[in-house]
N, C-alpha and C positions, 0 to 999 in steps of 0.2 A: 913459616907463619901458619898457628893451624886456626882453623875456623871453626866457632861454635856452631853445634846444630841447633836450628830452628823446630822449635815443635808447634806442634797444631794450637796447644793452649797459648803458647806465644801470639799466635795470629792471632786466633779469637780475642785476647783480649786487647791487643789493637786494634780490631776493627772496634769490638766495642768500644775504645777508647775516640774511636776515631766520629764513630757512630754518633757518643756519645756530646762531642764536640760540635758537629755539623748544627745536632738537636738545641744546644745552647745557643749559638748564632743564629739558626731560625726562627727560636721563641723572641731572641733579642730583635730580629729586623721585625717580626709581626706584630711585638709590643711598641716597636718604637713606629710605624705605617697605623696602628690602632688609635696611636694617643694625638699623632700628626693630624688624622682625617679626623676624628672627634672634635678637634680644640676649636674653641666658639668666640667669637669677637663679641663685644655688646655694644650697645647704644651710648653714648657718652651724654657727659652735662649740658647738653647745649642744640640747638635748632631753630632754626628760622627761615627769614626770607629777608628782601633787601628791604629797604622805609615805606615803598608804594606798594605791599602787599598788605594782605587783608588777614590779618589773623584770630583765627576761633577758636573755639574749645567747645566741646558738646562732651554728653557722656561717654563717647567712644576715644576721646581723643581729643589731642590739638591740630591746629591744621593753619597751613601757610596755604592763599589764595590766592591765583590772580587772574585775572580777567584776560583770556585773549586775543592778542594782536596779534595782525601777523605781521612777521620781519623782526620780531621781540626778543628777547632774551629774558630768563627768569633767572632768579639767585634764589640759591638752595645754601643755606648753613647749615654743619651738621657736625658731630664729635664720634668718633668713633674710640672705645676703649678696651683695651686688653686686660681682661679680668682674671685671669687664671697665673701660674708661677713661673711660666715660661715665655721667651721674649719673644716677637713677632716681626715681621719687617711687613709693612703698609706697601704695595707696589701699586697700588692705584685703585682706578673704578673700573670694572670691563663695560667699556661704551658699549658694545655689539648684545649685551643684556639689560640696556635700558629702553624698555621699547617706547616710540613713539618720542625719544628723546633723543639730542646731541650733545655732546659734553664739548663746548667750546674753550673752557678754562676750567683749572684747578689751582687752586693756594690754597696753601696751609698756614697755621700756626701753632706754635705749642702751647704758648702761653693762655690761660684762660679767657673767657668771654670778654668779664671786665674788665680786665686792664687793656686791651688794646682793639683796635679799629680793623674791620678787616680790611683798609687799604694798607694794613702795615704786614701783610700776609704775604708771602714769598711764595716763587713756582712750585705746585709741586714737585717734589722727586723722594724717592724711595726711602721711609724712615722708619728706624727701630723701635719699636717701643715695648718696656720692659714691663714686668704685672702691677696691672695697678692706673700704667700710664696712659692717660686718652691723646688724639691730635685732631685740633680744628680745622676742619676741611671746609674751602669757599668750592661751591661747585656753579659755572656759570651755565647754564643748558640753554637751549634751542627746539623748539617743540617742531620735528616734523610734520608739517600737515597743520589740519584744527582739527577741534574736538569735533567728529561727526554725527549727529544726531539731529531728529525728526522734535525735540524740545528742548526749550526754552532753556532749560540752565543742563545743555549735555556738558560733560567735564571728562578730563581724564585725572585718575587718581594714582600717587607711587606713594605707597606706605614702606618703603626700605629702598637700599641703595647698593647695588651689588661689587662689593669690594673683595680685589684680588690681594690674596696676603701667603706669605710666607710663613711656616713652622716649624722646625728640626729637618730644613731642606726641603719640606715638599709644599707646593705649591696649594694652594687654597683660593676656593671663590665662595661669598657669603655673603647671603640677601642680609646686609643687617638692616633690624627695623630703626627707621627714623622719628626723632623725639616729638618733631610735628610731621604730619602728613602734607605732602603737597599734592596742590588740586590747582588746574587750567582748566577754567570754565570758558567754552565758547558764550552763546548771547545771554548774559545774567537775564534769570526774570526775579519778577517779585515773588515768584513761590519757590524761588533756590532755599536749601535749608544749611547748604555748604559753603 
């Protein structure tokens, strides 16, 4: 059996070939980590609070209210929607970034505001949603502590809601802003403007 000689330009131009390969799988994982860490959730059609909140609108914003107690729970509705052409999977809220807050419950639903009650709202668990689609999230929270302050309408404010999400594998966390603002006002006065 006789063996062909290898020449130098043989190598060369495998390593170039080789080279030249590594360079297209690198550009392909930093395009696909670019487009993953970029990709943005938005606000969806819907926000509120449960019947016994107080809700306003000023020129900054809407805003759900409540007065409080302690030992209380507040209800936060909210929609979260995936705007862009690629699908996402929803894996929750990260409790441990809601300061000053407890996430006691979470239900969802798909279907829109109107047609259904959020007692017709299911546990959450982890759900897909493709471009375009939002999901109605019921959040029940628990306010660590009260609002502390030395006046009359001290309050704590959460303008978004930090939700962990999935995108071409890689994991994502995003303050998305919420449709109304929620505000825990400790002792309401008459010169509250919220």
């Amino acid at each position: 059996m006789a063996s062909t000689p290898v020449t130098a330009g043989d190598v060369t131009k495998s390593a170039r070939l080789l080279l030249g390969l590594i360079g297209v799988i690198m550009l392909a994982l930093l395009s696909w980590q670019v487009v993953a860490l970029g990709y943005r959730l938005e606000t969806g059609s819907f926000g509120g609070g449960s019947p016994d909140a107080q809700a306003s609108q000023d020129v900054t914003g809407a805003f759900v209210r409540y007065d409080y107690t302690a030992e209380r729970s507040y209800e936060l509705y909210f929609a979260v929607r995936n705007p862009d052409r690629l699908p996402v999977r929803i894996d929750g809220i990260d409790e441990d970034r809601l300061p000053g807050l407890r996430l006691e419950r979470l239900t969802m639903m798909r279907e829109g505001p109107g047609c259904c009650a959020a007692e017709r709202a299911t546990p959450f668990r982890p759900v897909r949603l493709d471009a375009g689609e939002e999901i109605y999230l019921f959040a029940t929270l628990r306010m660590d502590g009260s609002p502390a302050s030395a006046t009359a309408c001290a309050s704590q404010v959460w303008s978004s809601v930090p939700v962990r999400f999935s995108v071409l594998g890689t994991t994502r966390h995003q303050e998305v802003p919420l449709l109304a603002t929620l505000v825990i006002r400790s002792a309401p006065g008459t010169a509250c403007t919220v």
